[in-house]
N, CA, C and O of each residue as an XYZ file, in Angstrom:
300
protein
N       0.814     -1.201      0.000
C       0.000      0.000      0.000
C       0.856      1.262      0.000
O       0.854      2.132     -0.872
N       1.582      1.227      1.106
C       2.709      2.323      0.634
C       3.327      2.659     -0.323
O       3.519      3.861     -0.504
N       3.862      1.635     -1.289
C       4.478      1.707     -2.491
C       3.385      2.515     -3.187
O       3.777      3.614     -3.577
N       1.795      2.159     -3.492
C       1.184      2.411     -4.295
C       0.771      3.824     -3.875
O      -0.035      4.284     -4.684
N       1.006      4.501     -3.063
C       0.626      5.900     -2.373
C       1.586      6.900     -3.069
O       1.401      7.974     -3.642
N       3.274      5.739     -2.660
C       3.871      6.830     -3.326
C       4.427      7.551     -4.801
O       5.015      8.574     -5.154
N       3.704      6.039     -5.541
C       3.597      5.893     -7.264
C       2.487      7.308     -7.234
O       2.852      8.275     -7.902
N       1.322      7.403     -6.565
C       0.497      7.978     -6.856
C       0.894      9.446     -6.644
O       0.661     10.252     -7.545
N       1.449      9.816     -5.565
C       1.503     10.997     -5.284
C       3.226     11.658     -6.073
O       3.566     12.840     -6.129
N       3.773     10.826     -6.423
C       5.596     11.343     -7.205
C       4.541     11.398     -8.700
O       4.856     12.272     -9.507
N       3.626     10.720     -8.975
C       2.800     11.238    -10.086
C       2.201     12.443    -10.396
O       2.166     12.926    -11.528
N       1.686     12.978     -9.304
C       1.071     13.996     -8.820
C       1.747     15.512     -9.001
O       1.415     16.553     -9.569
N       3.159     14.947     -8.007
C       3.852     16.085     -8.305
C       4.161     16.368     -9.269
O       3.700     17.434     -9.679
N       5.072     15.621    -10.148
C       5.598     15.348    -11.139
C       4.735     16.244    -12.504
O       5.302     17.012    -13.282
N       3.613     15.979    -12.515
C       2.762     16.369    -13.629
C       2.500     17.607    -12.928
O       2.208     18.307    -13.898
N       2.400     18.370    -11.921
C       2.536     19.919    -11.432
C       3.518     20.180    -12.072
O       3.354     20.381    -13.275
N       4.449     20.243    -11.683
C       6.601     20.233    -12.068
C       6.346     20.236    -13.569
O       7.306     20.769    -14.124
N       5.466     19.864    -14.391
C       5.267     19.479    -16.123
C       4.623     20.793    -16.186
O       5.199     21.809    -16.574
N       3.387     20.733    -15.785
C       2.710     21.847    -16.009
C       2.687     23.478    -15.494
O       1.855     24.308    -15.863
N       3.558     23.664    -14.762
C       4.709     24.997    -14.370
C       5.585     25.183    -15.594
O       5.090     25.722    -16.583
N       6.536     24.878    -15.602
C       7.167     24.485    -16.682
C       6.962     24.688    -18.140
O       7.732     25.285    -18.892
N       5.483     23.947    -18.549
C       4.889     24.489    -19.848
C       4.933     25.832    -19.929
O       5.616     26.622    -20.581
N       3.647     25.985    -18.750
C       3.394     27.328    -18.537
C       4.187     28.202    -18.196
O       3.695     29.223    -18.677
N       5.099     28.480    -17.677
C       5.812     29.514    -17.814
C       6.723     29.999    -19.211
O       7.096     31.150    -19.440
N       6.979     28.720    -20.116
C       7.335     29.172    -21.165
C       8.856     29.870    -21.085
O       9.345     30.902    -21.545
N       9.364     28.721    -20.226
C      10.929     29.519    -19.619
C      11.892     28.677    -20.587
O      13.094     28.784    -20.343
N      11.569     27.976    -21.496
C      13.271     27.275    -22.610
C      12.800     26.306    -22.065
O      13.289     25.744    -23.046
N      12.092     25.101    -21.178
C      12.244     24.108    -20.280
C      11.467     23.585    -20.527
O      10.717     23.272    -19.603
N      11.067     23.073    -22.115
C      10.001     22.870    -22.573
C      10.342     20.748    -22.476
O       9.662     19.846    -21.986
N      11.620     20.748    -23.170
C      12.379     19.259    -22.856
C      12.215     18.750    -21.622
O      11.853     17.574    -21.593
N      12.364     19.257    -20.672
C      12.248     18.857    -19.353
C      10.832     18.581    -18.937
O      10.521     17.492    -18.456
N       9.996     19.526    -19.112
C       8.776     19.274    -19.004
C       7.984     18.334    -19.731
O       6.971     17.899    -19.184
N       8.369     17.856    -21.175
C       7.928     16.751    -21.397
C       8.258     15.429    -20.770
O       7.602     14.388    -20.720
N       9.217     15.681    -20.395
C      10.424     14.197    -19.730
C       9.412     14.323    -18.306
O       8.991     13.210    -17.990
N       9.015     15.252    -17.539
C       8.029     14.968    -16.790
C       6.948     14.625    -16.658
O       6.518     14.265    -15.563
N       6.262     14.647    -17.696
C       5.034     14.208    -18.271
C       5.262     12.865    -18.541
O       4.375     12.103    -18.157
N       5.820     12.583    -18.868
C       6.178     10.741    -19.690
C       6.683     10.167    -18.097
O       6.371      8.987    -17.937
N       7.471     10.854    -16.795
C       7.591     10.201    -16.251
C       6.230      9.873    -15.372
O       5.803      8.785    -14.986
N       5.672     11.280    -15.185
C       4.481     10.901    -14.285
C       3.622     10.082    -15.030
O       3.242      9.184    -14.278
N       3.033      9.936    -16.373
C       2.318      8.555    -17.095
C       2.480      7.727    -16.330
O       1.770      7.403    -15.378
N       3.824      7.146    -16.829
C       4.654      5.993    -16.241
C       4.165      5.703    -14.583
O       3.745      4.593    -14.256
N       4.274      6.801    -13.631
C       4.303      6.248    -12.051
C       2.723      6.117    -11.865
O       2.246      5.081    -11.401
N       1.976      7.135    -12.219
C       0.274      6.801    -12.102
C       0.099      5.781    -13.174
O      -0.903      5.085    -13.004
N       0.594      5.589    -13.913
C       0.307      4.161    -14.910
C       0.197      3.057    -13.950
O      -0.843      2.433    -13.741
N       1.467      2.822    -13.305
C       2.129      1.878    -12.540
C       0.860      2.181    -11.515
O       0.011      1.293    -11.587
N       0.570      3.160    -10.647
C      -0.569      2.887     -9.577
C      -1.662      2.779     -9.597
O      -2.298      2.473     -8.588
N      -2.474      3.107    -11.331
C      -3.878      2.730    -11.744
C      -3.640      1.726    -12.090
O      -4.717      1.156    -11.911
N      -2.619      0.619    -12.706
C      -2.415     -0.665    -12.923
C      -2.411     -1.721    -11.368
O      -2.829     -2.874    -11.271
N      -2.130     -1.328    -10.878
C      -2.313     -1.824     -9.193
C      -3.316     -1.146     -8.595
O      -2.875     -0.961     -7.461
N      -4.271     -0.715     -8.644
C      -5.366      0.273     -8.489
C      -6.940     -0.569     -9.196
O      -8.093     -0.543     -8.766
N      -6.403     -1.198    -10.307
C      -7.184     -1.382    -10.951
C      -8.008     -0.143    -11.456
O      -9.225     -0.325    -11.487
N      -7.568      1.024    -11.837
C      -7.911      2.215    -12.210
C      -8.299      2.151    -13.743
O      -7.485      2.787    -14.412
N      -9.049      1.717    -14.305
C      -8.559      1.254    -15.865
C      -8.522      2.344    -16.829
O      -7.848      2.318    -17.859
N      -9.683      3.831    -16.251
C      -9.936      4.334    -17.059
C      -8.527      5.787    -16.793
O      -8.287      6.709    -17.572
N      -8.056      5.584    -15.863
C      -6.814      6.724    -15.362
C      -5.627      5.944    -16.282
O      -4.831      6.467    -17.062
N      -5.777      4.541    -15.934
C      -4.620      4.284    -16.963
C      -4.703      3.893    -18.186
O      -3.717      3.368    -18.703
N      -6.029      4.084    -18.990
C      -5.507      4.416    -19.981
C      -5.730      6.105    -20.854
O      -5.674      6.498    -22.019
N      -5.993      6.709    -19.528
C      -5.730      8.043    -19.682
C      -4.076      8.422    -19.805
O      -3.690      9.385    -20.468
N      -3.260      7.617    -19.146
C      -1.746      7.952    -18.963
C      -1.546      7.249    -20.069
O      -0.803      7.974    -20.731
N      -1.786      6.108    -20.790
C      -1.451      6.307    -22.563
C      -1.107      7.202    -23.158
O       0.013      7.370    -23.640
N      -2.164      8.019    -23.221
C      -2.147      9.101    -24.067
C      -1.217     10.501    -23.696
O      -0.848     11.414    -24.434
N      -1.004     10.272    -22.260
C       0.031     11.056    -21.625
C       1.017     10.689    -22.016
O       1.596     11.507    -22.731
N       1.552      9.679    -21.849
C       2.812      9.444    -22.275
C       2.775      9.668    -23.071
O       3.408     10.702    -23.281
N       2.029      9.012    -24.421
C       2.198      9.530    -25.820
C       2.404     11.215    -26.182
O       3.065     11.539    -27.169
N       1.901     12.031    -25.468
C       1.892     13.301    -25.463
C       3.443     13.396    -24.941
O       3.968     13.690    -26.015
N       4.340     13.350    -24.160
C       5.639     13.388    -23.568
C       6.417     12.863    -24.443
O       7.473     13.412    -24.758
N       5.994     11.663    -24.994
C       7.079     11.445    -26.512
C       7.304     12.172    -27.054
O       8.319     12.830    -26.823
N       6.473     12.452    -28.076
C       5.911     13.845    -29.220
C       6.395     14.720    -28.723
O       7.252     15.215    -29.454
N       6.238     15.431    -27.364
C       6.359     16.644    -27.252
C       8.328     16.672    -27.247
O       9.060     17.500    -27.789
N       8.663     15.605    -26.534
C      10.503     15.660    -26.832
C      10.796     15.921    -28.054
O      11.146     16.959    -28.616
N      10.597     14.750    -28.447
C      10.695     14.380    -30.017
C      10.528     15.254    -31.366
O      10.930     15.217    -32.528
N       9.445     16.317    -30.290
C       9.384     17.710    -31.678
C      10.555     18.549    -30.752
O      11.269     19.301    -31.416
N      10.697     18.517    -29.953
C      11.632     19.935    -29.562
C      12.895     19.394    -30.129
O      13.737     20.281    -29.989
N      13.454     18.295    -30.738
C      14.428     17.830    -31.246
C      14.688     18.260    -32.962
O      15.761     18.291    -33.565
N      13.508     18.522    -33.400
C      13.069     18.799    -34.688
C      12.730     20.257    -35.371
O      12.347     20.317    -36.540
């Protein structure tokens, strides 16, 4: 249970830390995707142990969004 508290909540932050970041529009646009793909990943991991089905496959599309979004700042 602990483990799964703290998947949930380093998710939590994590996607704040993403969305500061966007929004401020400070160059830190790379970073902020790399936060986005990580928080997917940790709420993935705790709606998958959650049995959350519809949060995780909301973080699909998150992650997929954190790919793309690197992947164009490379381009």
């Amino acid at each position: 249970m602990k483990s799964a508290k703290f998947l949930e909540w380093a998710g939590v932050v994590t996607a704040i830390f993403y969305s500061m970041l966007i929004a401020l529009n400070i160059g830190a646009e790379f970073l902020g995707f790399a936060l986005l793909l990580t928080s997917s990943i940790l709420i993935g991991i705790w709606a998958k142990i959650g049995a959350h089905r519809g949060i995780l496959f909301l973080q699909f599309f998150y992650a997929t969004a954190g790919v793309i979004g690197m992947v164009r700042w490379f381009n």
